[in-house]
Backbone bond lengths (Angstrom), bond angles and torsions (degrees), N, CA, C in turn:
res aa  C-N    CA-C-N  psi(-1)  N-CA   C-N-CA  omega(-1)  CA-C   N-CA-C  phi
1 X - - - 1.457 - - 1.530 110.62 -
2 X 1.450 121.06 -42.14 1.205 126.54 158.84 1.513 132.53 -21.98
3 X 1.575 91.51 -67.10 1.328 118.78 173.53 1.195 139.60 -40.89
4 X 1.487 108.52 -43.62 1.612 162.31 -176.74 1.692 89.17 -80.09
5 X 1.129 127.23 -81.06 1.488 125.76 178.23 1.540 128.18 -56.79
6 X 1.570 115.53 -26.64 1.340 101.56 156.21 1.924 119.26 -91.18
7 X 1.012 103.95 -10.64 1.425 100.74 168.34 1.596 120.76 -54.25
8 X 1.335 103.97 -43.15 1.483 130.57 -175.86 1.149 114.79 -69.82
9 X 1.109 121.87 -57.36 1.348 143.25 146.38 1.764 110.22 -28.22
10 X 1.124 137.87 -98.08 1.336 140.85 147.38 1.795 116.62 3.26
11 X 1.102 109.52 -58.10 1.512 123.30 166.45 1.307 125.29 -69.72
12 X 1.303 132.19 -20.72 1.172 144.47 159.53 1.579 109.77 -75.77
13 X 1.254 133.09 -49.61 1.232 140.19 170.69 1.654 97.87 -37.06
14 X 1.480 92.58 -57.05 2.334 94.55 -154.86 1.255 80.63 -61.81
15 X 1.349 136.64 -46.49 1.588 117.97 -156.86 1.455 109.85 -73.61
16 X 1.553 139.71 -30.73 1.211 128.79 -176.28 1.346 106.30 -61.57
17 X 1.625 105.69 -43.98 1.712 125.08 -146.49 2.112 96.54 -74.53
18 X 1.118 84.67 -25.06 1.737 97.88 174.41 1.445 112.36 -88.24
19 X 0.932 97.39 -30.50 1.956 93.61 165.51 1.373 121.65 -83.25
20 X 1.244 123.15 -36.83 1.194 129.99 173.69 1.347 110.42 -61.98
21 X 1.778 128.16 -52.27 1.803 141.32 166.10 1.829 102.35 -38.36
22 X 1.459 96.38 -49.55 1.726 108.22 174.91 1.613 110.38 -29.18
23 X 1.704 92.58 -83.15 1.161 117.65 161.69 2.112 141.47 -19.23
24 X 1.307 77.22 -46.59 1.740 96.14 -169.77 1.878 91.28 -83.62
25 X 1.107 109.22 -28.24 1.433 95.21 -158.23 1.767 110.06 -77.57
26 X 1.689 89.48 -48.14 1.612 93.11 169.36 1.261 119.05 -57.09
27 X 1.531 142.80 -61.50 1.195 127.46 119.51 1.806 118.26 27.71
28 X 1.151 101.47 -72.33 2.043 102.69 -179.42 1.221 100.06 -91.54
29 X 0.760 144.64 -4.04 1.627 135.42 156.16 1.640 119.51 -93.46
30 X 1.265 107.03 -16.27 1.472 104.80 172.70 1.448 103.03 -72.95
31 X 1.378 108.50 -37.21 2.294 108.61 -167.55 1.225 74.46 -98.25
32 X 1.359 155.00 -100.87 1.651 121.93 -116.93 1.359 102.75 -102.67
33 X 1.470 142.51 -3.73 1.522 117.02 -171.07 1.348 114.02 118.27
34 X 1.337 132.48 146.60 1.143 132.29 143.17 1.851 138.21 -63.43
35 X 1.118 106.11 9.72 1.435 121.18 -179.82 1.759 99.71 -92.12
36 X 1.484 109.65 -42.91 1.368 114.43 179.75 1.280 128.22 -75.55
37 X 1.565 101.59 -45.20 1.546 111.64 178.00 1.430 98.10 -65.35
38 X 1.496 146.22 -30.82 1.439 127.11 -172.64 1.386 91.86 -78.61
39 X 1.543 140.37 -52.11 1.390 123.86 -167.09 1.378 95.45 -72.34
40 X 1.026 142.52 -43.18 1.826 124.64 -172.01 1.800 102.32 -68.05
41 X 1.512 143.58 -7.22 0.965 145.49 161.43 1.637 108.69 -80.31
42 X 1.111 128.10 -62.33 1.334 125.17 167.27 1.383 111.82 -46.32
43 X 1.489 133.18 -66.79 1.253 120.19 156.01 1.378 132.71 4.61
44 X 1.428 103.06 -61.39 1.601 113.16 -165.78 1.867 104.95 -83.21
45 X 1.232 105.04 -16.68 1.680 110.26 169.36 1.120 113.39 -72.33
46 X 1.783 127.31 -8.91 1.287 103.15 -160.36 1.630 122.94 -89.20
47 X 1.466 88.59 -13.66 1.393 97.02 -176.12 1.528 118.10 -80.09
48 X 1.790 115.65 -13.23 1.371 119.34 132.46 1.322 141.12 -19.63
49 X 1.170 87.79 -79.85 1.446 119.40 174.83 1.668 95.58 -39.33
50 X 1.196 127.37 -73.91 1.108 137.80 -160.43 1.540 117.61 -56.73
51 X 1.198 91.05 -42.43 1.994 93.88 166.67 1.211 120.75 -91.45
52 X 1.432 118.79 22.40 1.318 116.52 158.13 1.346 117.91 -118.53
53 X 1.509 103.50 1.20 1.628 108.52 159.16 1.186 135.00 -107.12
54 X 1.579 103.87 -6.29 1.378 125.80 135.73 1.497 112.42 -30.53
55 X 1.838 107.79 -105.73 1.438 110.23 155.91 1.280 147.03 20.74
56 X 1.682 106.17 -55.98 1.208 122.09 -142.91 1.979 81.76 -105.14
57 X 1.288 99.24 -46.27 1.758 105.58 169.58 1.369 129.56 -45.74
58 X 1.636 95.51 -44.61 1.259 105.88 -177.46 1.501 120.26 -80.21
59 X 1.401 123.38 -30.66 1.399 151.36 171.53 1.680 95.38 -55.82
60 X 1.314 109.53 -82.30 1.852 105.57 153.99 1.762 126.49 2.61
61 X 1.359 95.13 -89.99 1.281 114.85 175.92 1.764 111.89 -41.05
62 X 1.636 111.47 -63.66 1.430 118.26 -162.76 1.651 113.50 -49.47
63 X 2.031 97.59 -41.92 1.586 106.26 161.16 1.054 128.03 -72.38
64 X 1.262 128.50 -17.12 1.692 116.35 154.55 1.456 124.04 -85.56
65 X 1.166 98.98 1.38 1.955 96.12 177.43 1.583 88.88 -104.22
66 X 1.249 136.91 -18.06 1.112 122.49 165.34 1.627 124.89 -63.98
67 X 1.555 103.99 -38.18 1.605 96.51 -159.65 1.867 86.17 -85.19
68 X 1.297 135.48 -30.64 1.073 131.38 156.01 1.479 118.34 -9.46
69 X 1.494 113.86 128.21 1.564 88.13 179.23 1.704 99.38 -127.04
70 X 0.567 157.88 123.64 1.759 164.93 -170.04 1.624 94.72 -60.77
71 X 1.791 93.57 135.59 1.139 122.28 -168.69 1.768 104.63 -56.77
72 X 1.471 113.41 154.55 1.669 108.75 176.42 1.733 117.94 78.45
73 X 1.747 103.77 -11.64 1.440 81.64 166.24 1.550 110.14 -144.83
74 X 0.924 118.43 149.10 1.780 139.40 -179.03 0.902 114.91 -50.48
């Protein structure tokens, strides 16, 4: 029953918190434009972007220090 009530709970949150994002955006497109709101939306991806090329470096690296084999042994 718990379970059931924070689920619900949880799901009610995304839906306000998504109406309200709804909200704010039209809102930012009514004062500055649609030229801005797409770059202030891309904007907010970038730091995405960025930790998945992080990741993708580091993922890199871990497989080449793996196939690496340290000097002195077979």
């Amino acid at each position: 029953m718990a379970l059931m009530l924070r689920q619900h709970v949880y799901g009610l949150a995304l839906v306000v918190s998504a109406d309200n994002l709804v909200g704010f955006s039209g809102r930012f497109v009514d004062a500055f434009g649609y030229s801005p709101f797409f770059i202030a939306t891309a904007c907010l991806g970038l730091p995405v972007l960025v930790l998945v090329l992080v990741l993708v470096l580091v993922l890199v690296l871990v497989a080449l220090a793996a196939r690496v084999q340290p000097v002195g042994r077979s």
